[in-house]
N, C-alpha and C positions, 0 to 999 in steps of 0.2 A: 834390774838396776842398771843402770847406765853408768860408767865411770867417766871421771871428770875433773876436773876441779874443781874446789867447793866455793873458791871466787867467782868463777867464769858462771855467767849467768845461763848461759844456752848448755849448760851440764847439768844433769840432774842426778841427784843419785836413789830416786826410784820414783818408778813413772807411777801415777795413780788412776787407773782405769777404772771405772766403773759402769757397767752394763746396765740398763733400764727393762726389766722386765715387764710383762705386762700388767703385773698388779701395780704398776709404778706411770704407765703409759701413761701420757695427756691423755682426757676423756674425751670421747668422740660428740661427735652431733649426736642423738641416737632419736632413734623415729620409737612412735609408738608402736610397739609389738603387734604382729598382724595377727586378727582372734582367727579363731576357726572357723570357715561359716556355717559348719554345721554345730555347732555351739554357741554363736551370736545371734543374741534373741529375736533383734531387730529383722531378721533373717529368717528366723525358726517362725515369727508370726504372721510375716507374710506370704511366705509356703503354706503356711496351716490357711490363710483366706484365701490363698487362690484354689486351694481342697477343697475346702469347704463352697467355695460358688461353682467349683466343677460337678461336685456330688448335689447342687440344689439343679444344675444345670440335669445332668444325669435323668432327676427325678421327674424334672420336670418333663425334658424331652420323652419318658419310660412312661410317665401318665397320658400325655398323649398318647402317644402311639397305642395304648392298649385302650383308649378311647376311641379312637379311629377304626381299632380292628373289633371290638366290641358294635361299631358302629353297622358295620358292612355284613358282619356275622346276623347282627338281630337285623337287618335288613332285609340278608338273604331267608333268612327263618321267614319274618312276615311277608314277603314275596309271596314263597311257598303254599302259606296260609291263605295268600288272596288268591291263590290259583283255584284251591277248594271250593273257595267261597264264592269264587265265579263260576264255577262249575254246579254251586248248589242253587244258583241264583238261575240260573238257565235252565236248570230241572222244574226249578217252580216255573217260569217264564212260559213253559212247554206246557205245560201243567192249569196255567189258571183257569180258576172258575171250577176245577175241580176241590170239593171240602171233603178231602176222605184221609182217612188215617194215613196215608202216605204225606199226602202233601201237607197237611198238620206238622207230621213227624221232622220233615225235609225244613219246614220252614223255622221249626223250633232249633233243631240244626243249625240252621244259618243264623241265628238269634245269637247260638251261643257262640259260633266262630268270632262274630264281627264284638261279643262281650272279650274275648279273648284278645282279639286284635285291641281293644282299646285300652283294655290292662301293660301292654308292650309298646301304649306308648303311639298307636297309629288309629287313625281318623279319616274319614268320607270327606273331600270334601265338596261343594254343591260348584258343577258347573253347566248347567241348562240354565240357559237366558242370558248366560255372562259373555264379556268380550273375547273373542278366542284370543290366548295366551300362549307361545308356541311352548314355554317352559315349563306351562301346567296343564297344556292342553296337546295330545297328539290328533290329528285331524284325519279320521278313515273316511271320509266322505265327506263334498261341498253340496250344495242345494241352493239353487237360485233366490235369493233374498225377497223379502217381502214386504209390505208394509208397518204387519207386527213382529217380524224377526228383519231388523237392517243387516248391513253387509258387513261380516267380519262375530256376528252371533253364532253361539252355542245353540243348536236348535235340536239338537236330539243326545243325548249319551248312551253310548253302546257298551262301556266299561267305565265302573266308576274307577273316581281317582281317589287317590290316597294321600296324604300328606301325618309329617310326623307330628306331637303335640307342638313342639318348636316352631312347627311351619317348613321345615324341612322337607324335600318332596317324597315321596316312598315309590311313586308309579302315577305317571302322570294318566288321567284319564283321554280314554277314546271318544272322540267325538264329530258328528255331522255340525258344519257349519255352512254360515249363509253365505255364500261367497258370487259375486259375478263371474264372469267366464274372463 
């Protein structure tokens, strides 16, 4: 309280203060509440699709690869198997014009390898008379060309070639071509 007189206008006889607390404050601007991002849906669904085309990615790349390595495995198997089968093939070759129970046996043999081989998928395929192909054809020998073999023919094979059902190559065959000097 202030003392004064109760004329005099600039006297008071008690001051009246009043404090503003914040349940009283002027209201603010106030922004919308920031969410969570790990609780904002909009957020949570696009996490979940980029998972999801990582794990289609995953698959995919994971099919491959055990396609490619399935590849070269039954590749190197049927290699193997044509090694035989060249081997049984040149027992007979040794052999012709013999009809005896060996070479019966030998050639029944080789019957069933090359049944084997086609069940996995692999196939002969013909290249006497054709144009020599350096990617289907390896060349052990040239031979001066002729009238009925021109220049750049397949004129003799000394190992067949191979090729997969697809067309894929397995082993490309050995071959004498017609070649000039």
């Amino acid at each position: 309280m202030a003392k004064g007189r109760e004329d005099d206008p600039n006297t008071y006889d008690q001051v009246d203060i009043q404090f503003v607390g914040p349940e009283r404050a002027a209201p603010e601007t106030t922004s919308p509440p920031e969410t969570d991002p790990e609780k904002d849906p909009v957020v949570l669904r696009e996490r979940w699709l980029r998972t999801a085309a990582e794990l289609d990615n995953v698959r995919k790349r994971t099919a491959d690869q055990i396609r490619r390595e399935t590849m070269l495995e039954r590749k190197a198997m049927l290699q193997g198997f044509l090694e035989v089968a060249d081997s049984l093939d040149q027992a007979l070759a040794a052999h012709r014009g013999e009809e005896n129970d060996w070479f019966r046996g030998t050639r029944a043999i080789l019957q069933q390898m090359h049944e084997v081989l086609g069940r996995f998928g692999a196939r002969p395929f013909d290249a006497l008379g054709s144009p020599f192909d350096p990617e289907r054809h390896e060349a052990a020998a040239r031979v001066p060309p002729t009238r009925e073999t021109p220049d750049g023919t397949v004129v003799e094979v000394l190992q067949t070639g191979y090729e997969f059902d697809d067309g894929t190559l397995l082993r490309p065959a050995r071959v004498v071509v017609a070649q000039r000097d």
